[in-house]
N, C-alpha and C positions, 0 to 999 in steps of 0.2 A: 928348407925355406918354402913357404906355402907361396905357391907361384898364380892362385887365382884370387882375386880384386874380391872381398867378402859382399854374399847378397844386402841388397841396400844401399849399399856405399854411393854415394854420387849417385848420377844419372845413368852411368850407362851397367849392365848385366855384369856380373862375375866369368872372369876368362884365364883364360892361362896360355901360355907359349905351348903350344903339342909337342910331342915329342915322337917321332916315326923313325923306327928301322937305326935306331941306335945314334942318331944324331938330331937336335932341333929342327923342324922344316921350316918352320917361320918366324918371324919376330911380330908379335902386335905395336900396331900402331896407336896413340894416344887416343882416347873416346874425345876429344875435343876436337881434335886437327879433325877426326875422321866424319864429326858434322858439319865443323865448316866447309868441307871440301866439298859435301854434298848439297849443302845450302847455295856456296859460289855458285856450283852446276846448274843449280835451280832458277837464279837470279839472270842466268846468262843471254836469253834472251838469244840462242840461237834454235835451229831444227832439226838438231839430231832424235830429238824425242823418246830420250832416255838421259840417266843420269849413270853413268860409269861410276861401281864402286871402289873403293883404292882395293881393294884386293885383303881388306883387313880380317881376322876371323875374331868370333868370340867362341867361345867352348864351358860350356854352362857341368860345374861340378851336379853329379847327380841329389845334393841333399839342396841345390839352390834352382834344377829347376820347376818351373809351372807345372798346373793341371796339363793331362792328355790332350790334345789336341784333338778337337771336335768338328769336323769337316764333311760334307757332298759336294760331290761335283760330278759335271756329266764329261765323261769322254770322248775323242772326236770321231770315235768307233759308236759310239751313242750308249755306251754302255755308263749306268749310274756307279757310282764308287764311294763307299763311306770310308772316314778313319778307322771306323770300327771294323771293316774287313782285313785291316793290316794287325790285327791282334799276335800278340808273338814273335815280330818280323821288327829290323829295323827299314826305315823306310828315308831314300833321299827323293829331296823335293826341290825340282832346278825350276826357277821362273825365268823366261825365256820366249822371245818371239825373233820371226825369220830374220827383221830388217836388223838386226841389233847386235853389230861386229864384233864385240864379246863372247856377244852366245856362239856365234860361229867359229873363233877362235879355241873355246873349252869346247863345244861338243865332240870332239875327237875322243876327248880322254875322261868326259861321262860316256862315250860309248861304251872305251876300253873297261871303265870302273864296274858298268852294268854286268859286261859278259863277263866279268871275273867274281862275283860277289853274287850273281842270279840264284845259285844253287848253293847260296851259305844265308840264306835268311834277310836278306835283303832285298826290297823292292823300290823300284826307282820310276817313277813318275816329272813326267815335266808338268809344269803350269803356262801356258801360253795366252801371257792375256791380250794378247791386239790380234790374232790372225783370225782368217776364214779356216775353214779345211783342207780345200787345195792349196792354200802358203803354205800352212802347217806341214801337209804331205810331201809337197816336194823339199821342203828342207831335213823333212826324216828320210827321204830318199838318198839325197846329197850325202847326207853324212853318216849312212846306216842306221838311225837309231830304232832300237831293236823294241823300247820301251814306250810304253803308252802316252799318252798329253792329254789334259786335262783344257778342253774349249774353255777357259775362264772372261772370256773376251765381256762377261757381264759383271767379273769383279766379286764374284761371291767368295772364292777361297782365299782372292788378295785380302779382302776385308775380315776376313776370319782370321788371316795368319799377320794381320796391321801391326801385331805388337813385334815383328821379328824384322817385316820387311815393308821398308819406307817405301811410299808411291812413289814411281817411274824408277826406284833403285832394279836396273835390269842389265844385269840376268843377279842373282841372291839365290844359293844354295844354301837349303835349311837340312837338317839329319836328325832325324827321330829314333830315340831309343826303343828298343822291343814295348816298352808300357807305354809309347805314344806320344813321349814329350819329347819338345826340342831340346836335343843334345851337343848341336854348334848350331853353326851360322857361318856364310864365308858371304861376303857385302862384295861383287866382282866375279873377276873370270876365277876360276875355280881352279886351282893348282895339283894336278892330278897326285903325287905324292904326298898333299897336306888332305885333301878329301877322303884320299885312303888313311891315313893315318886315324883320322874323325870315324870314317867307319868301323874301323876296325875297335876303336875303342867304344861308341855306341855297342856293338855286337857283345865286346865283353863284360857291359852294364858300369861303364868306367864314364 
């Protein structure tokens, strides 16, 4: 039974259920329920200043996804970084800033995921698009993170990566296969056995 939504179909990308470590880790949510839900958030009219994603993933078969993903951005080390230096590597991409109790909930087990995957061809980058550098720093102090972030605070990589992740949807973990293209998606806190699963299948060009 072919378990991914074929490219085209409807509105929303081709996805499948993962499958990690010999049992299902997740079940996907409908592409409907999962824009109203972010639409309600939008409407609400309160000051959290973010939109909490349900935690849904999609997971993009490699003959339905996009071009390479074409990116700069400057890091908060001030160091420039193109997509093009990630050639060969798969690469996770968590958007995320200090105030926003999601990110602070998954950042423990993007730390865990970095130090276990560092030295298997994966490279993992945050996107931080609302902080200064001293927020930034001390919430990678807080919670060890060992990995770089990207100052996006003027929206240049959100606007590049618009077709993956919806405005104020924060924190959105995206995963690029070794040729550059988005290989999932998880819209929410990031479930450390379902992001492993994503990587591990990125890496094997699956």
């Amino acid at each position: 039974m072919d378990l991914f939504k074929r490219a085209g179909e409807g509105k929303c990308p081709p996805r499948r259920a993962v499958l990690g470590f010999g049992a299902a880790a997740l079940a996907l949510s409908g592409c409907g329920g999962r824009e109203d839900s972010l639409a309600a958030q939008a409407r609400a009219g309160d000051d959290k200043n973010y939109i909490a994603g349900d935690g849904s993933v999609n997971e993009y078969r490699p003959d339905a996804r996009g071009s390479k993903v074409s990116l700069t951005g400057t890091l908060f080390s001030g160091e420039t970084v193109s997509s093009e230096d990630w050639a060969g590597n798969a690469v996770v991409l968590n958007f995320w800033y200090a105030g926003c109790a999601p990110c602070r909930k998954e950042a423990p087990d993007l730390v865990a995921l970095n130090n276990e995957f560092r030295d298997q061809g994966v490279l993992f980058y945050g996107v931080n698009v609302r902080d200064d550098a001293p927020t930034a720093a001390a919430f990678e102090r807080t919670f060890g993170v060992g990995y770089p972030s990207f100052d996006d605070s003027n929206g240049g990589i959100l606007l590049a990566m618009t077709t993956y992740v919806p405005p104020r949807a924060v924190p959105t973990t995206l995963v690029l296969d070794r040729e550059g293209r988005v290989s999932a998606r998880i819209l929410g806190i990031s479930e450390k056995g379902t992001l492993k699963a994503l990587i591990v299948s990125a890496l094997a060009g699956q």
